[in-house]
N, C-alpha and C positions, 0 to 999 in steps of 0.2 A: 659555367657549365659544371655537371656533376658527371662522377661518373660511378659506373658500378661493374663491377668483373663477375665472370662466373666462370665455369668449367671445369674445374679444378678437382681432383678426389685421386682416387689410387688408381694406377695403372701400370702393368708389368712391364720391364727391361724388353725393350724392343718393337714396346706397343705407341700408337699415334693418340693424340688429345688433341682437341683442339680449346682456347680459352677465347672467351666474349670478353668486351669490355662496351657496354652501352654507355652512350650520353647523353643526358637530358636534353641535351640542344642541337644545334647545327656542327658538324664538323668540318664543314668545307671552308672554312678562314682559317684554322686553326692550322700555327707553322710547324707544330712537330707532336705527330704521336708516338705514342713509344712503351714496348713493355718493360720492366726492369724486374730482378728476382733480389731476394735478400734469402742467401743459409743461416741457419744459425748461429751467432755470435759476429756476424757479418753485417759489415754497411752494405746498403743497395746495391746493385751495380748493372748496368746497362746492358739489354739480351736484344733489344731490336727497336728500329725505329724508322718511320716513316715519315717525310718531309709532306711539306704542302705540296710542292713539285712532283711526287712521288718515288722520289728517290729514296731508298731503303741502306740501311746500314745494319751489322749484324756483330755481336759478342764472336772473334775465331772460335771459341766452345761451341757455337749453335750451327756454322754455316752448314750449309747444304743440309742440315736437318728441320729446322727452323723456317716461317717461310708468317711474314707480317703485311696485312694487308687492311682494307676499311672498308666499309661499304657505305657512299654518302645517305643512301636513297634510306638507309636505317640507322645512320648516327651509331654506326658501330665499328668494331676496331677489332680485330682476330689475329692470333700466334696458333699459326699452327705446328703442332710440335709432332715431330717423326722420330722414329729412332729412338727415342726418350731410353737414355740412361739414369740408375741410380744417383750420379751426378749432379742430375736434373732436378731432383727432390729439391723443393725450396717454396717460399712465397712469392707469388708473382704479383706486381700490379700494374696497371697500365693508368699512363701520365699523360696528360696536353699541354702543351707549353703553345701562346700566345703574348705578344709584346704587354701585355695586361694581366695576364695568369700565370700560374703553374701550379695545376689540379692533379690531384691522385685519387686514382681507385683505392677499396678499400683492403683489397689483396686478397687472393685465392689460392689456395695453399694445392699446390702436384707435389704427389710422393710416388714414386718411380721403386719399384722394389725386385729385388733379384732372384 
């Protein structure tokens, strides 16, 4: 599977974004979706994630702002982001892990500005 991100652009301190991640394929086998952001000069690091079971885990930085969900019926995969602080500015991309994969989007850059 492929996937591809969108939603990303400027948006002020306190305003809501929401970010797509489409996939070429079927996402219902698929054991973990997941968004991750990279700052600059920064390794990756995990903002949210969805189980097959639909069990959701979240970065402490994001909770209760943050809110990761999919939609089977369009092979797609949503962060929705609230609150959005400065902080938040970084590149996001969204990942699938399967006992045979581990695909990444191409990353959509949110800048959060004060």
């Amino acid at each position: 599977v492929q996937l591809q991100a969108s939603g990303g652009g400027l948006v002020q301190d306190g305003e809501s974004r929401r970010l797509s991640c489409a996939a070429s394929g079927s996402i219902v086998g698929i054991n973990l979706l997941a968004w991750h952001r990279q700052f600059p000069g920064k390794e990756r690091g995990l903002v949210a994630a969805i189980s097959r079971g639909g069990n959701t885990a979240y970065a402490d930085s994001v909770k209760g702002r943050f809110t990761i969900s999919r939609d089977a019926t369009r092979n797609t995969i949503y962060l929705q982001m609230n609150s959005l602080k400065p902080e938040d500015t970084a590149v996001y991309y969204c990942n699938a892990v399967t006992d045979s994969y581990n695909v990444w989007g191409q990353g959509t850059q949110v800048t959060v500005s004060s």
